[in-house]
N, C-alpha and C positions, 0 to 999 in steps of 0.2 A: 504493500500500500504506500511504498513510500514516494512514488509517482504522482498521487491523487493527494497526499497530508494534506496540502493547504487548502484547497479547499473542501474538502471531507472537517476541516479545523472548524469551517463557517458554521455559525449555530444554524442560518436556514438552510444551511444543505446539509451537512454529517452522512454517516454513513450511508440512511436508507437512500437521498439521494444522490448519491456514487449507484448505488445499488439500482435507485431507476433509469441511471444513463448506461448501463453494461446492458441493461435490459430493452435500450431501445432501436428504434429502426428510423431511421432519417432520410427521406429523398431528399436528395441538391439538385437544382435543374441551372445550369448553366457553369462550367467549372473556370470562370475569367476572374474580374479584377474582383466583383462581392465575395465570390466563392473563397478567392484566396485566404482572406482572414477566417469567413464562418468554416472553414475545414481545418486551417489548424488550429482553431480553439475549442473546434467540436472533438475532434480526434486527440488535441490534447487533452482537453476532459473527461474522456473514455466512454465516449457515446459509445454503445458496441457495435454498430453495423449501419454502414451509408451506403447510399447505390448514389450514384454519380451520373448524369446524364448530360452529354454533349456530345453532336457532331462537327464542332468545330475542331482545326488546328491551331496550333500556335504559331504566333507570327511578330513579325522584328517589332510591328507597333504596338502589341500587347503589352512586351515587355516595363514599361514604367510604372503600370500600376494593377500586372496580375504576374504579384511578384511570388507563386509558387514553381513558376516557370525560368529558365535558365537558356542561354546562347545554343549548347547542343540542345536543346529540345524544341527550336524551330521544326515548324515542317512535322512533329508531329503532335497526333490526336490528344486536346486536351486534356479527357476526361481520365484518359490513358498515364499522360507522364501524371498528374496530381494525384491519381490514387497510388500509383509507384510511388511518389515522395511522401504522401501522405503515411504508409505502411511503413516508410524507414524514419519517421516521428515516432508510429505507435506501433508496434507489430502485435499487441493487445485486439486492435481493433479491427474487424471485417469493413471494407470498402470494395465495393464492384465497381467498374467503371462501366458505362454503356455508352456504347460511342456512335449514340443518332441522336438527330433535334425529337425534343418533345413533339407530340402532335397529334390532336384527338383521340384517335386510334386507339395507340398507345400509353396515354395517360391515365385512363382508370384503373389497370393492372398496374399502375407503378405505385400509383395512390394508397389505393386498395391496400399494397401491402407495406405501407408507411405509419409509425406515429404522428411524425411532423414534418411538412414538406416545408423546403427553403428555398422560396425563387429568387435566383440570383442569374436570371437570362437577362439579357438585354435584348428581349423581345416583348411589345405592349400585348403583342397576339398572344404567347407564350403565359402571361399573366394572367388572361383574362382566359386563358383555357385551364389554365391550374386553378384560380379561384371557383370557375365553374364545377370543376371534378370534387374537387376538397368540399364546398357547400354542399352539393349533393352527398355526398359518401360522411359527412360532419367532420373532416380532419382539419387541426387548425394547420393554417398557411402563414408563414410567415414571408412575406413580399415586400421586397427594398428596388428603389430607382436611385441614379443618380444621372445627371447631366450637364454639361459645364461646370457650374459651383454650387447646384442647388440638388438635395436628393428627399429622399425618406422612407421610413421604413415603419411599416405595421404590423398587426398579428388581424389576421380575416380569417371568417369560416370557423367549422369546431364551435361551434357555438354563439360565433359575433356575427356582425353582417360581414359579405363578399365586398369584395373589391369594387363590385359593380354598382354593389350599394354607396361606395363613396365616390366613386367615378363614373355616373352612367353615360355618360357623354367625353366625345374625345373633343380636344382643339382641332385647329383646321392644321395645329402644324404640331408634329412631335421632334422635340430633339434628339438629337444623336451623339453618341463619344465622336464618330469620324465628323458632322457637321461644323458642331457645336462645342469639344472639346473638353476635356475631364483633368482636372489632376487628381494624381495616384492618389495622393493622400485621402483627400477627398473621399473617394472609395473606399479607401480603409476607415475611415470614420461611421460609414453608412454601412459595412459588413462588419465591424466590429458590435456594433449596434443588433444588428440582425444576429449575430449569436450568442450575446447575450439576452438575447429575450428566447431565444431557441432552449439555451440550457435552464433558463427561469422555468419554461414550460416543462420540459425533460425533468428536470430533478425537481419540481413539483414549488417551486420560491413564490412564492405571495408576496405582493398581488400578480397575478398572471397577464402578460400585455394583450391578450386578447380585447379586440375594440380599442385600441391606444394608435395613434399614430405620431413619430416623433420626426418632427423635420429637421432637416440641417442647413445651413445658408455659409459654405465657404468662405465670403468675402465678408469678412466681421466676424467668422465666427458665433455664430446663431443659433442658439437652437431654438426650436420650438415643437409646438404639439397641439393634441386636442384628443380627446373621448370621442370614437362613434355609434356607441352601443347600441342606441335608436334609431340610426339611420336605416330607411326602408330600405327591400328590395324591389328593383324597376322590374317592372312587368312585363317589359315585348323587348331585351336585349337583342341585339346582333349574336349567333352563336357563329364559331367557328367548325368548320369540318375540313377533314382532311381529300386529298385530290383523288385517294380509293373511293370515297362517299357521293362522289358524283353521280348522277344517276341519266339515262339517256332521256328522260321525261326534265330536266332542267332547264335551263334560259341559263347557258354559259356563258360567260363574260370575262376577257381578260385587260382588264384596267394597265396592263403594263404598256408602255413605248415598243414598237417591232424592231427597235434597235437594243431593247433594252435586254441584259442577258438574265436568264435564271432558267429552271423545270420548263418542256415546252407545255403547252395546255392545247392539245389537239381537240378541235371540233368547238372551240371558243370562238366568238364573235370577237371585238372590238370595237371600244367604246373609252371614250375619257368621263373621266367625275361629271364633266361641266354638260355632257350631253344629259344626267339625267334632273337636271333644272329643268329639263322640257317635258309634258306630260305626255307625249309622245314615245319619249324612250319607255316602253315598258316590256315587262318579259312576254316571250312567246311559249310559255310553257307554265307547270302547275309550281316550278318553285324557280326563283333566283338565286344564281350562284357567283358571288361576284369575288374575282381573285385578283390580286398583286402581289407585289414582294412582302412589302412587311403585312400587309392588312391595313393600313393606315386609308387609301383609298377607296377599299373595297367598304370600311366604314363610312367615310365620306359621302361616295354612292350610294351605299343604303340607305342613308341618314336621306337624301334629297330622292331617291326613290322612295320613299314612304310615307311622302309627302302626298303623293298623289297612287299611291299602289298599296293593296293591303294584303296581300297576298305573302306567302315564306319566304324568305330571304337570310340565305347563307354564306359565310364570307370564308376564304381561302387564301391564307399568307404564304405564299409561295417558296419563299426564300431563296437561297443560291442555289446552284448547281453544288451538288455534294459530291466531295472527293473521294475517290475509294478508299478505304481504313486501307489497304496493305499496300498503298503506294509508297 
């Protein structure tokens, strides 16, 4: 035990919670700059068992602030070197890596067999498919942003409102680390954060941040917050589904640029956001399926299709062309 003393020492934690963190099960969804803190504070804490989800690689611009990664570990599969680094921290504790993106499909069986899921993607689609999975299935979620110099991190599901419930509407514009820019530290502020509320819930610490959301503001140094415990859940969201879910009875649509690269989407129309402000753009089919890279459009669409169409409509974040694992 003499790995665990110090905090096994805290009167809110002691031994029985050491005891509930060997006994639990953690999903990570994203293994970049959040991940890198909440994995080695969870793994150093002796959570027993993480699965790791990423189909991204590492790469030269990662490096300042998803600092579990190193020069030879370019080039390959994130989820891959961090559970290898991760196991030479603790070799106490199980970690799998799974090296694909999150994505409908997929996500219930990962859930399903999680105490506590930690979204740490840098993906708004990715979020809002885990707060969907986790509210249905009752696991709380713990889900952190950051972007430029402003982030935050809360505990949704399991018992609080979703994500959805504090966010039911997007902006017309979402940031980005590549647009809009991140410092490292920055992220480790907003992941260091997110695992301490992961091990408050794990080893059972009162009060639990379920319903809490705490923000951070870079420039001044800021923090802030607020309780969401009453906030509703919206009634007629966007859901997302994966490109297997498509069905030949749809009104496909693919919002990307014909220059623009990522997954092809065979037997899609094309169509930009701004054509559905006309009431004219409407589907020819019993449901709509409106896809892009991030999802950030395929919402936008929705949002001005439903304006004047009341029929299903399903959104599909397409993302990159994915590399093969054993390149």
């Amino acid at each position: 035990m003499n790995r665990y003393a110090r905090q096994v020492a805290l009167s809110e934690f002691g031994q029985a919670g050491q005891n509930r963190l060997a006994a639990s099960n953690v999903l990570v969804v994203g293994a970049g700059g959040l991940a890198a803190p909440v994995l080695q504070y969870l793994v150093g804490a002796g959570v027993g068992r993480i699965t790791l989800m990423d189909g991204d690689r590492v790469s030269l611009t990662n490096l300042h602030r998803q600092t579990l990664f190193r020069m030879e570990d370019i080039g390959q599969p994130k989820a891959q070197v961090a559970a290898a680094h991760m196991t030479a921290l603790n070799p106490e504790i199980e970690i799998f890596a799974v090296l694909e993106p999150l994505d409908p499909l997929n996500a219930p069986d990962h859930v399903a067999a999680a105490d506590l899921v930690l979204d740490c993607a840098d993906s708004f689609a990715a979020s809002y498919m885990l707060s969907d999975v986790c509210f249905s299935q009752g696991t709380p979620l713990i889900s952190a942003s950051i972007v430029g110099t402003s982030g935050y991190v809360g505990g949704f599901c399991g018992g609080a409102p979703s994500l959805r419930a504090l966010f039911p509407d997007l902006p017309d514009r979402l940031g980005s680390c590549d647009a809009d820019g991140v410092l490292g530290p920055s992220v480790g502020v907003i992941g260091s954060l997110q695992a301490q509320m992961a091990l408050a819930i794990l080893a059972g610490i009162e009060p639990v941040p379920m319903g809490q959301l705490v923000t951070f503001e870079a420039v001044g140094h800021r923090f802030g917050g607020f309780r969401f415990d009453g906030a509703p859940e919206p009634g007629d969201g966007f859901r997302f589904i994966a490109p297997g879910q498509i069905t030949s009875a749809d009104w496909l649509v693919d919002l990307r640029a014909e220059t623009e690269s990522g997954p092809a989407l065979p037997n899609a129309i094309r169509h930009s956001v701004g054509d559905f402000d006309h009431p004219d753009t409407r589907p020819q089919g019993a449901r709509a399926v409106l896809a892009c890279r991030s999802g950030l459009r395929s919402w936008q669409a929705a949002s001005r299709l439903r304006c004047h169409w009341h029929g299903e409509i399903a959104l599909i974040a397409l993302g990159d062309v994915q590399q093969e694992t054993n390149a």
